[in-house]
C-alpha positions as CSV (number, residue, x, y, z in Angstrom):
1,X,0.0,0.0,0.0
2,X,2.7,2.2,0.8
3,X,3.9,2.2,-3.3
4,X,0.5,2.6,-4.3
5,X,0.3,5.9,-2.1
6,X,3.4,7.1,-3.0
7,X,2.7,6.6,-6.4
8,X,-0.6,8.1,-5.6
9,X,1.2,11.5,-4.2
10,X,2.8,11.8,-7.4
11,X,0.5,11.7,-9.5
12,X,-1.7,14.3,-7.8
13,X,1.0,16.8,-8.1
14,X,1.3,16.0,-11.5
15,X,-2.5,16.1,-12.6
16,X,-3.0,19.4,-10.2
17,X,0.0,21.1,-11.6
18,X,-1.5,20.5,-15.1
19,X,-4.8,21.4,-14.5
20,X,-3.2,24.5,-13.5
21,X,-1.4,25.4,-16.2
22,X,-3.8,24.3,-18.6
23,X,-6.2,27.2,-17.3
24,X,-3.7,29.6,-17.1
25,X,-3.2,29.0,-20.4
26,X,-6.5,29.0,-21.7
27,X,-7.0,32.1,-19.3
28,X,-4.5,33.9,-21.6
29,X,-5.6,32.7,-25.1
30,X,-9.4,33.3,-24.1
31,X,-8.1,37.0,-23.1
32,X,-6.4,37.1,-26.8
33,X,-9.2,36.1,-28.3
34,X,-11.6,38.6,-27.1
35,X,-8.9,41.5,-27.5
36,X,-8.7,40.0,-31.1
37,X,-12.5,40.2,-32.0
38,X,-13.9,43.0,-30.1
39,X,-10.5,45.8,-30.5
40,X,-8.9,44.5,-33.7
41,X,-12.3,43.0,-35.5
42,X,-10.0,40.3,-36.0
43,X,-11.0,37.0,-34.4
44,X,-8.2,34.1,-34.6
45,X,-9.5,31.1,-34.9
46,X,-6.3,29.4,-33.8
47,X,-7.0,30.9,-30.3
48,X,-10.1,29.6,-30.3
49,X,-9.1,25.6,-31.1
50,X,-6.6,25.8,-28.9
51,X,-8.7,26.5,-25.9
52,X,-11.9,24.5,-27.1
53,X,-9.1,21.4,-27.0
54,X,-7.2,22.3,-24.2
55,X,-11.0,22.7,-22.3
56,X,-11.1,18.9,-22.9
57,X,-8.3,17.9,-21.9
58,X,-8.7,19.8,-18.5
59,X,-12.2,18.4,-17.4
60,X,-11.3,14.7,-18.0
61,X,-7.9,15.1,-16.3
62,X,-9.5,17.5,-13.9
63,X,-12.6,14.8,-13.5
64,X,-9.7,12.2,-12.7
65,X,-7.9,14.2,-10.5
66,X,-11.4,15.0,-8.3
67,X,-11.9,11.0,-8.0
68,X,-8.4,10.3,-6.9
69,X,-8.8,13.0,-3.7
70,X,-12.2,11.5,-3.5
71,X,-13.9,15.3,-3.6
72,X,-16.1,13.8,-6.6
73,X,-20.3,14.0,-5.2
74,X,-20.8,11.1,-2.8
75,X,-23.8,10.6,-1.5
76,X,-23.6,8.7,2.3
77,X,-26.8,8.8,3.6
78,X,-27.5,4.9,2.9
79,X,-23.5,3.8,3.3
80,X,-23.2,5.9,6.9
81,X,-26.0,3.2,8.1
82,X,-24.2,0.2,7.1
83,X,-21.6,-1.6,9.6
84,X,-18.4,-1.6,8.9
85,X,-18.7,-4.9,6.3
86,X,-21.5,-3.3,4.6
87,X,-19.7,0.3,4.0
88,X,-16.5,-2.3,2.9
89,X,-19.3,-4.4,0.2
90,X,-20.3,-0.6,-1.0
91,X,-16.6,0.7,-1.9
92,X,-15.9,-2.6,-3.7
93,X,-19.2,-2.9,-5.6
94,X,-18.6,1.2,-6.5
95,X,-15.0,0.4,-7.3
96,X,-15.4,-2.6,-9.4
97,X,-18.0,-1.2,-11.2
98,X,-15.3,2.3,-11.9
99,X,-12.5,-0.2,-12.6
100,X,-14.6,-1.8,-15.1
101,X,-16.2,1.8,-16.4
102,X,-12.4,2.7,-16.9
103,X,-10.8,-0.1,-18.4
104,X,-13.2,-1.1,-21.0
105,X,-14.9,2.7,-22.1
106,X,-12.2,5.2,-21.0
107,X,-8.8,3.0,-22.0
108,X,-10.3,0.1,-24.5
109,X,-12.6,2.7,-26.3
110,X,-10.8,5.4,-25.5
111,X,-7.7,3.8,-27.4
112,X,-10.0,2.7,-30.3
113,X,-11.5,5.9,-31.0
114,X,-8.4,7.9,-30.9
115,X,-6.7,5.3,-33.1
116,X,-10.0,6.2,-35.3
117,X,-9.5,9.6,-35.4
118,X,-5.5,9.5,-36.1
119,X,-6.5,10.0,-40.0
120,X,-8.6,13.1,-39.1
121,X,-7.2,16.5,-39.2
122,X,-8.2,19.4,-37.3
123,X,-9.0,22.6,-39.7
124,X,-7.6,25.2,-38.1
125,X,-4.8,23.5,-36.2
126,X,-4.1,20.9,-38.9
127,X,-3.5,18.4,-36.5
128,X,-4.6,15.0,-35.9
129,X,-8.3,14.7,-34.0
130,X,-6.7,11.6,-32.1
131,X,-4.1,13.8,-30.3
132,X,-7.3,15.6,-29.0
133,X,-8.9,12.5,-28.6
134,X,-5.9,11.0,-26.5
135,X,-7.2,12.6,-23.1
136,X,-9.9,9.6,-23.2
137,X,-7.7,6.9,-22.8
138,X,-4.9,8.9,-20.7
139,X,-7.2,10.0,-18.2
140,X,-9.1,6.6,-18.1
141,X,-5.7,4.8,-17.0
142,X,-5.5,7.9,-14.3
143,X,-8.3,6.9,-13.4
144,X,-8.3,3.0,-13.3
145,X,-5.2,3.9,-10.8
146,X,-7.8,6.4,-8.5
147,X,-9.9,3.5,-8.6
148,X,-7.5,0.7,-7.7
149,X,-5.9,2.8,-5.3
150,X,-9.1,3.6,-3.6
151,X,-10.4,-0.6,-3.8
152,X,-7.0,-0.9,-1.8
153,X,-7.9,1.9,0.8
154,X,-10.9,0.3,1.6
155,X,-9.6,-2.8,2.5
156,X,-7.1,-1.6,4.4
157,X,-9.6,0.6,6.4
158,X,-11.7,-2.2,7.3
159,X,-8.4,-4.0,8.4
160,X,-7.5,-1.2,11.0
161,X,-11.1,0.0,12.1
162,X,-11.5,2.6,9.9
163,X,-14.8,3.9,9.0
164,X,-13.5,6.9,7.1
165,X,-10.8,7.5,4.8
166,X,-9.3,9.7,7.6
167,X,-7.8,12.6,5.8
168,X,-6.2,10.2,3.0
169,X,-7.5,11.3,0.4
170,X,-7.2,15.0,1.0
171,X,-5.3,17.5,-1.1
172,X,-1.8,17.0,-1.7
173,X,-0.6,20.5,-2.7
């Protein structure tokens, strides 16, 4: 478990530190954009690719990185009833399910369609739709980690007592 967390750390420095800089960027060429059409009458529809694309790629990494802190919705109602093996039989069933959600749609389709779209070029960037595409199956195996990670928290928890995930899964930054 310790790899796995360690591993874990990492990676949520890595997906928060690009989420971040994809906004800023999009912050600036969103701030171009407007100063392009509305003072210079000249919108540039470079601009405009570039942050419709990089949008993508920041809500499925950003989606990932929100499951692997476990900040995602959660409704507890029903699990805060349960004993401890019940709340243990609810995070497997809801990490199985993710684990199979992200392995088979997000990183098996995910790989298909962007090997689909390889041959498909973007018109104003006049590059491949797969690159743009890509984020499916990249953030799907971020995922399939969160989800992993989080099976393995679970079990541990119910080894040692825990109800909760005890500040685990908190913010790493």
């Amino acid at each position: 478990m310790q790899i796995l967390t360690t591993i874990k750390r990492a990676l949520d420095k890595i997906m928060a530190w690009f989420c971040i800089i994809i906004l800023a960027i999009m912050t600036v060429l969103v701030t171009y954009q407007v100063a392009t059409r509305y003072i210079f009458s000249k919108p540039s529809a470079i601009s405009e690719a570039i942050a419709q694309y990089l949008f993508v790629w920041m809500v499925m990494c950003g989606s990932a990185y929100v499951f692997g802190l476990k900040e995602h919705l959660d409704i507890t109602v029903l699990k805060d009833k349960f004993a401890p093996w019940g709340t243990l039989v609810v995070e497997i069933l809801i990490n199985i399910t993710l684990i199979l959600f992200a392995a088979v749609v997000l990183l098996y389709g995910g790989i298909l369609v962007t090997k689909q779209q390889m041959g498909t070029m973007d018109a104003a960037l006049q590059i491949p739709m797969g690159v743009i595409y890509s984020a499916i199956p990249i953030c799907g195996a971020f995922s399939l980690f969160y989800a992993i990670y989080n099976l393995a928290l679970a079990f541990q928890n119910y080894r040692n007592g825990k109800t909760e995930d005890s500040g685990a899964a908190g913010s790493t930054m």
